[in-house]
C-alpha positions in Angstrom: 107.2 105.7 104.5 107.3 109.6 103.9 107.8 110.0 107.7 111.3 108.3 107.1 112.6 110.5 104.5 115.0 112.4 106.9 116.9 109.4 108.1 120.1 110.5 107.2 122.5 107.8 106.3 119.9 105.3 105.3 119.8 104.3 101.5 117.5 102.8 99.7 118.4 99.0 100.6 118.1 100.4 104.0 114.3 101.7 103.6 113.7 98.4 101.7 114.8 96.4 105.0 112.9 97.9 107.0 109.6 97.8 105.0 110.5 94.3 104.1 110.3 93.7 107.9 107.3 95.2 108.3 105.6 93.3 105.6 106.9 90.4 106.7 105.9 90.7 110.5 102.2 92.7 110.6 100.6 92.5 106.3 98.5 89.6 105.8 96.6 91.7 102.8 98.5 94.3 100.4 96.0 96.5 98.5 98.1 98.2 95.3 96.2 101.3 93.8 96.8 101.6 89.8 100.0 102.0 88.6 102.0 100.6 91.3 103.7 98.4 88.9 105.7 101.5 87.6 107.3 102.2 91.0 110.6 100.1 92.5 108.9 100.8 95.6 105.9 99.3 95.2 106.6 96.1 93.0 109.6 95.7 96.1 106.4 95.7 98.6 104.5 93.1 95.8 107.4 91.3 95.3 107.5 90.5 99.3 104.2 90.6 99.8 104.1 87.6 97.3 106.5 85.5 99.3 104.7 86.5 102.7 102.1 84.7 101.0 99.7 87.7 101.6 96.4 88.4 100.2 97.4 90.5 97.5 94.2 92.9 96.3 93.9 96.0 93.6 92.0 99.3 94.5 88.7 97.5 93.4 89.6 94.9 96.0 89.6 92.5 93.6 92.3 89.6 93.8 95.4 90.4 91.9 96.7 87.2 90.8 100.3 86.2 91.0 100.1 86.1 87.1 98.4 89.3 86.5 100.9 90.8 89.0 103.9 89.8 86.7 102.1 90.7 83.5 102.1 94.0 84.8 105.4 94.3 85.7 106.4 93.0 82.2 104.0 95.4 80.7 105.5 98.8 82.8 109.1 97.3 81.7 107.9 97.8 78.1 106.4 101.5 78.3 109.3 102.7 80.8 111.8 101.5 78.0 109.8 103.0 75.2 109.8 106.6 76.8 113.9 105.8 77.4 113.5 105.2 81.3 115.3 103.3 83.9 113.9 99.9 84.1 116.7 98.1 86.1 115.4 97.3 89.2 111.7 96.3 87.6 113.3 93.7 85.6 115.4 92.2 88.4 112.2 92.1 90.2 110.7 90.3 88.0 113.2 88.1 87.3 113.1 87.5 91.1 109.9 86.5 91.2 109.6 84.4 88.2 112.4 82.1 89.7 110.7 82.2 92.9 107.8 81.1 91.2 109.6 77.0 90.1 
């Protein structure tokens, strides 16, 4: 993604196209190294990664479970709020995906 940066115009619903598209076309298997549930970026990539259907793995290559996923999500939500940070996007992500989920 860091070779994008310089595409001027583009905003961030633009890089999220694209990587959705790219997720969706070539990842069968997502690996998310610790802490991944504290970026937009990355619970975005879960968050489709989870619809692709993918095999979804952490750093140990252990399955990450579609409920361990979200209770990390919720879990950032709390600790980002408690330092005063911006959680918007996390929570509409994980709203998201627990009404995907029925």
């Amino acid at each position: 993604p860091t070779a994008l940066i310089d595409m001027r115009g583009w905003t961030q619903g633009d890089y999220r196209c694209l990587w959705e598209r790219v997720i969706i076309t070539f990842v069968d298997r997502a690996v998310f190294l610790d802490g991944w549930e504290y970026s937009d970026g990355c619970v975005f990539e879960y968050a489709v990664s989870v619809s692709r259907k993918a095999e979804i793995l952490d750093q140990s290559l252990r399955t990450l479970s579609y409920n361990e996923g979200l209770l990390l999500i919720d879990r950032a939500i709390v600790a980002i709020k408690a330092r005063k940070g911006q959680v918007g996007y996390l929570e509409m992500a994980l709203q998201h995906l627990r009404s995907a989920s029925r």
